[in-house]
C-alpha positions as CSV (number, residue, x, y, z in Angstrom):
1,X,9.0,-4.6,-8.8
2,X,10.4,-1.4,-10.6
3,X,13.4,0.5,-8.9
4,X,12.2,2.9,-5.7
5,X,8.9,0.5,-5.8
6,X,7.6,-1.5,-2.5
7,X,5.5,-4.6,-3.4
8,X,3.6,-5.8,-0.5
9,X,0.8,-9.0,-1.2
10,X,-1.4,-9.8,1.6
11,X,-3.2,-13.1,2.2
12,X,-5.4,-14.1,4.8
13,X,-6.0,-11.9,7.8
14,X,-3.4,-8.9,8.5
15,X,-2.4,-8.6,12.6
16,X,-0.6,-5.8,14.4
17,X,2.8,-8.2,14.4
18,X,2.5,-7.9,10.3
19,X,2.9,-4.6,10.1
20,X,5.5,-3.8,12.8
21,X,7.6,-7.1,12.0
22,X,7.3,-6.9,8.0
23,X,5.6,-3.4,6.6
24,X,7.4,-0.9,9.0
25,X,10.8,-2.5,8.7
26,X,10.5,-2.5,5.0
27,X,9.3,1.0,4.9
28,X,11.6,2.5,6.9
29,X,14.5,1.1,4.3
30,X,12.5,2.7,1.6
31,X,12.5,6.2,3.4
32,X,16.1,5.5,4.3
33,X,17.1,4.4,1.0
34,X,15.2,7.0,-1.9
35,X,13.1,9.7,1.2
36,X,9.9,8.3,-0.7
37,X,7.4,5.7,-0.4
38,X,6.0,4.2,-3.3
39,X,4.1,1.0,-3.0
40,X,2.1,-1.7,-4.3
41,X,-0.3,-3.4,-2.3
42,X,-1.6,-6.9,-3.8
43,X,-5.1,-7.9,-2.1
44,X,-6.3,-11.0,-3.6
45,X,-9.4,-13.2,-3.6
46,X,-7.9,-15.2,0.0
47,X,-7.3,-11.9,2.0
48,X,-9.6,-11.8,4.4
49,X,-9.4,-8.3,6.2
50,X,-8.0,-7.0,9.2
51,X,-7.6,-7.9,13.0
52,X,-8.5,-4.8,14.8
53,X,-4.9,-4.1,16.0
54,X,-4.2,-4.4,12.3
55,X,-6.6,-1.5,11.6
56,X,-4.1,1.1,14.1
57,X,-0.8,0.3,12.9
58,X,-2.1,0.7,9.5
59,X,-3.0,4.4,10.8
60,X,0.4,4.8,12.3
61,X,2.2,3.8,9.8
62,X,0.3,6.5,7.6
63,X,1.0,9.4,10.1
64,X,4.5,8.1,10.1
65,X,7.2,9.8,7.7
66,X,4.0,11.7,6.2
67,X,5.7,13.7,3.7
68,X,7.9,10.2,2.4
69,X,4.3,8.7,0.9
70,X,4.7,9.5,-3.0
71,X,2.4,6.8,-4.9
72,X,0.7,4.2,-3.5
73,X,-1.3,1.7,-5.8
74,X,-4.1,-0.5,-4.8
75,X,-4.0,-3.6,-6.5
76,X,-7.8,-6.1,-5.6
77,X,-10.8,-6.9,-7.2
78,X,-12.4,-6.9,-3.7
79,X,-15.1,-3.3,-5.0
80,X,-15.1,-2.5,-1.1
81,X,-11.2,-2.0,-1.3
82,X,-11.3,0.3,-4.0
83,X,-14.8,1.9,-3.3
84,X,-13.1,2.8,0.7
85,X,-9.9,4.3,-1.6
86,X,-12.2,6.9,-3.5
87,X,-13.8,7.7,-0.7
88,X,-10.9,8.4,1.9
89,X,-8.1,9.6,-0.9
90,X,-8.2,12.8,0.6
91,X,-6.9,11.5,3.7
92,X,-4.3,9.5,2.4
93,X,-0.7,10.8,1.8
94,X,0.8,11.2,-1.5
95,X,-1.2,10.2,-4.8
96,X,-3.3,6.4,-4.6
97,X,-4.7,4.9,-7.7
98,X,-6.7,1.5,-7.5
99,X,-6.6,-1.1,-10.2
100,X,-7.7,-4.7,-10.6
101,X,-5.8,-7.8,-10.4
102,X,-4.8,-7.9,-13.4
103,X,-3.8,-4.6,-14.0
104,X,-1.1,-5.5,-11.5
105,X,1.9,-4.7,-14.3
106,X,0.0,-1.4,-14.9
107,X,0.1,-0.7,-11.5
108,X,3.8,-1.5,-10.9
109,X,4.9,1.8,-13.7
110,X,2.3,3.7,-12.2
111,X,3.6,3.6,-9.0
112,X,7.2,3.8,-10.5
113,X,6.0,6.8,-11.7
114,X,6.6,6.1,-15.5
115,X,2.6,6.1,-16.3
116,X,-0.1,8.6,-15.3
């Protein structure tokens, strides 16, 4: 990953003990580190969604640090991903981009902010 960048790659089913044992952690030394959050979240083909305590710590952790959330890129082929990103964007701190899996080096400098 690029300097100030967060990769994060998800495979199988997230649960509530993934994000408050691996995400938060790791976000919290972004925010320490930099005061921003810019991430890159790998979906591939073997995720397979979310448990439903999942689902609120992912809402938490959004609400959380609010103003740190700079660029966050989407990285999936799943449509439904990508299709829920366009649709909620508004809701969702700082600027989100989606590309496909194999845009994931395109991704990477975009949410480095050294593309537009």
């Amino acid at each position: 990953m690029p300097d100030g960048v967060l990769g994060v790659e998800t495979v199988g089913r997230l649960t509530a003990d993934d994000y408050t044992n691996v995400l938060a952690p790791a976000l919290d030394a972004a925010v320490k580190e930099t005061g921003k959050i810019r991430i890159l979240l790998v979906f591939r083909h073997e995720f397979e969604g979310m448990k439903p305590g999942a689902a609120w710590q992912d809402l938490k952790l959004g609400i959380r640090d609010w103003n740190a959330w700079e660029r966050i890129a989407l990285v999936t082929d799943h449509d439904w991903m990508k299709d829920g990103l366009r649709l909620f964007a508004w809701a969702i701190p700082g600027d989100v981009k989606a590309f496909g899996l194999a845009e994931q080096d395109e991704a990477a400098a975009w949410a480095a902010g050294t593309t537009h």
